[in-house]
N, C-alpha and C positions, 0 to 999 in steps of 0.2 A: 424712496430710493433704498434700495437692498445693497449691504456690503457682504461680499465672500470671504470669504478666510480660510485657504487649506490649500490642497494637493489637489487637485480637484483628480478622482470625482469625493475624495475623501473631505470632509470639513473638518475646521475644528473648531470644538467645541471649549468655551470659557476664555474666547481672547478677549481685551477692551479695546472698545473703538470710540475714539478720541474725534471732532470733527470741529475745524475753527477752534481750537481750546474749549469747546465744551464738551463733557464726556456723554454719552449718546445710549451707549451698554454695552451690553454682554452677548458673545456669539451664542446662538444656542446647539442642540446635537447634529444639527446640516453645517454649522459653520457661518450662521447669517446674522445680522441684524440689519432692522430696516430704521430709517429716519426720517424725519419731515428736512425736506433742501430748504435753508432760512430762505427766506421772501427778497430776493434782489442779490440772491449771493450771483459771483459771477466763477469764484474759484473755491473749491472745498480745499481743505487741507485737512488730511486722513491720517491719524494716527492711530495704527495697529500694536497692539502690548499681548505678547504672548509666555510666560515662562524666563522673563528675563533678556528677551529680544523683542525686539521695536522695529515696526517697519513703517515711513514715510511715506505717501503720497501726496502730491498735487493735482488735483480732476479740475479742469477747466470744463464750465458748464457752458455747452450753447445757447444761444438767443433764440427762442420758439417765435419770434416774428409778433406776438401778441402782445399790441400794447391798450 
């Protein structure tokens, strides 16, 4: 999974992304960083750290049907 970060089409570069309370990394000059989704997650919780502001999310993952 890839996270965005920016204005799009601008990124930014050097925010931390936060995911379940473990910390995951660093945007790089697009504004991205990608992660492995934990195995059986059903909901992410995304914490963005930019400069002194913090931006939440909750991503509810789909069930791909494959068990």
């Amino acid at each position: 999974m890839t996270v965005s970060v920016g204005d799009s089409p601008v990124g930014v570069e050097g925010a931390n992304v936060t995911v379940n309370g473990e910390f995951v990394g660093t945007t790089n000059a697009d504004g991205q960083v990608t992660l492995d989704v934990p195995e059986n997650s059903t909901t992410l919780s995304i914490l963005v750290e930019y400069q002194g502001a913090e931006l939440e999310l909750e991503y509810e993952l789909e069930d791909d049907g494959d068990d």
